[in-house]
N, C-alpha and C positions, 0 to 999 in steps of 0.2 A: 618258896623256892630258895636254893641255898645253892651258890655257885664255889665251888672249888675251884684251886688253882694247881697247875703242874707245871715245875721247870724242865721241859727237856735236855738230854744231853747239850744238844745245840746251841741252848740255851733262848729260844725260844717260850712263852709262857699257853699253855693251855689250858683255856678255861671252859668248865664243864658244868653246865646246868641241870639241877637234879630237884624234884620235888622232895627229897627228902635230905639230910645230912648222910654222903655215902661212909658205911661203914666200911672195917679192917678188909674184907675179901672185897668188895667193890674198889678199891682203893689199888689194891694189891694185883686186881685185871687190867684196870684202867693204866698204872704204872706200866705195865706189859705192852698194853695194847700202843703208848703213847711211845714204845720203843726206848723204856729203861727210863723214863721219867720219875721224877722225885714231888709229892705231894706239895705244897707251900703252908705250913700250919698257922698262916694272917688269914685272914678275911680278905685282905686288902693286898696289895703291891704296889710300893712306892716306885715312881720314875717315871721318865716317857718311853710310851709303847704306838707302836704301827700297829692297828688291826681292821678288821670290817667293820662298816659302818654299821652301828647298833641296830638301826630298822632295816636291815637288809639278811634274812637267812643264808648263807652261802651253801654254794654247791658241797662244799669241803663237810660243812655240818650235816647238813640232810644224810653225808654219806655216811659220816662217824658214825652219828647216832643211828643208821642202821643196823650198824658193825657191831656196837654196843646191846642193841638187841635181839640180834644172830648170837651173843655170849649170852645172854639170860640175863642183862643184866636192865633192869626195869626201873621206869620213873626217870629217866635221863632225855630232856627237851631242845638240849643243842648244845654245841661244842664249837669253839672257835677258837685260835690261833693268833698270838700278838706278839710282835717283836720288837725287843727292845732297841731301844736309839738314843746317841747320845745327850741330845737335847730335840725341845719340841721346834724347832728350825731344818729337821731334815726332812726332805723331798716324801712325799706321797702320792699316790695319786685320790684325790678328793672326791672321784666319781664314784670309789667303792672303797676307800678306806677312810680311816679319822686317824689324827693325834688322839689317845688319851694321857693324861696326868695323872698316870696311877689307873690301878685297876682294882675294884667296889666291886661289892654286891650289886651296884645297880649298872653293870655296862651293859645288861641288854634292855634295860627300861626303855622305852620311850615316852615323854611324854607328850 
């Protein structure tokens, strides 16, 4: 599994899970699809982010990743949404989000 990163305009980060490293035209729909978004070429991203908690699929994903395969575009297992915040002290709600510190390859692990 190989997770990419996109900065939206908004500045929002969306991260997308792919059984494979998405190449130049997966890249280049995804940028579209995510409404002008910019690839991240880290593995990683440094800072704190707001997003869904890692053992929980959200509704938002199940729908991307449909949207993504209504494009042809295959091997893509979930997509989630994370926003950035000044420091790990700002408000969340802990029922269905987390702090991360930084964003890995491994945010949707659980173990």
């Amino acid at each position: 599994m190989s997770i990419s990163f996109f900065r939206t305009p908004g500045g929002s980060v969306i991260a997308t899970e792919a059984d494979h490293r998405l190449n130049a035209e997966e890249i280049e729909k995804l940028c579209w699809l995510y409404g002008g978004a910019t690839v991240e070429t880290e593995d990683g991203l440094k800072g704190c982010f707001v997003g869904p908690r890692r053992e929980m699929i959200t509704p938002w994903s199940t729908n991307a990743v449909e949207i993504t395969q209504n494009m042809s575009l295959s091997g893509i297992s979930r997509i989630e949404e994370y926003f950035p915040v000044e420091d790990e002290h700002v408000g969340h709600d802990p029922m269905l989000q987390r702090m991360y510190k930084g964003l890995d390859q491994d945010i949707f692990t659980v173990d």
